[in-house]
C-alpha positions, 0 to 999 in steps of 0.5 A, spaced: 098 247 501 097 252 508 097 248 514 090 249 517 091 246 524 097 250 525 094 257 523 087 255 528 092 253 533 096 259 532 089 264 533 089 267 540 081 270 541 077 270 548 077 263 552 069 264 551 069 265 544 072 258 543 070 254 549 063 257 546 064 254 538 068 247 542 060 246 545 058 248 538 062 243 533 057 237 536 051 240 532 055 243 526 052 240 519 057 241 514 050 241 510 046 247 513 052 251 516 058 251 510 052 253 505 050 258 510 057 261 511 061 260 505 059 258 497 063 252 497 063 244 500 069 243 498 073 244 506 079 246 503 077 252 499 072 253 504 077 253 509 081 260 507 074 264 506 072 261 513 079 264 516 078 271 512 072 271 515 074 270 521 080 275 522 074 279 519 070 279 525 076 279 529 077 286 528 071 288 528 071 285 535 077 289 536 075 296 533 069 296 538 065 296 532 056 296 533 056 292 526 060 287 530 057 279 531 057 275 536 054 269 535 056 270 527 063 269 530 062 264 534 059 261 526 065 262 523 070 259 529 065 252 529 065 252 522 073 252 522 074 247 528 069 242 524 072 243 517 079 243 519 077 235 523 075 233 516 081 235 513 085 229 512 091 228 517 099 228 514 102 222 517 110 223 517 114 216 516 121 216 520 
């Protein structure tokens, strides 16, 4: 199983972009957005579309590319910061 908080915390992107979808999380709706963005409910196998997605936008970004998005970028990274909280925690025992 692929260890989604660590991929997202490894994500480097501009301080904007993710201060920007951390004040989006508080209005995402897994309803109405994860319809929108992906084909599935199911976080875990949204997640690893969600993450395409956005190493997708992040090159474009990148390229400088006019097709380049935005607020299409800011859906995705909210999208992944709300799915990866309602994933279920991994609690170690010692």
């Amino acid at each position: 199983m692929t260890d989604f908080r660590a991929a997202l915390a490894e994500l480097r992107r501009p301080r904007l972009l993710i201060r920007t979808a951390r004040l989006g999380i508080n209005d995402y709706r897994r309803e109405r957005d994860l319809r929108r963005l992906t084909d599935t409910p199911n976080p875990e196998s949204a997640l690893p579309r969600l993450l395409a997605q956005e190493e997708n936008l992040e090159q474009t970004r990148l390229a400088g590319d006019a097709s380049y998005s935005v607020t299409r970028h800011i859906e995705v990274l909210i999208a992944l910061m709300a799915e990866v909280r309602l994933l279920p925690r991994l609690v170690l025992v010692t």
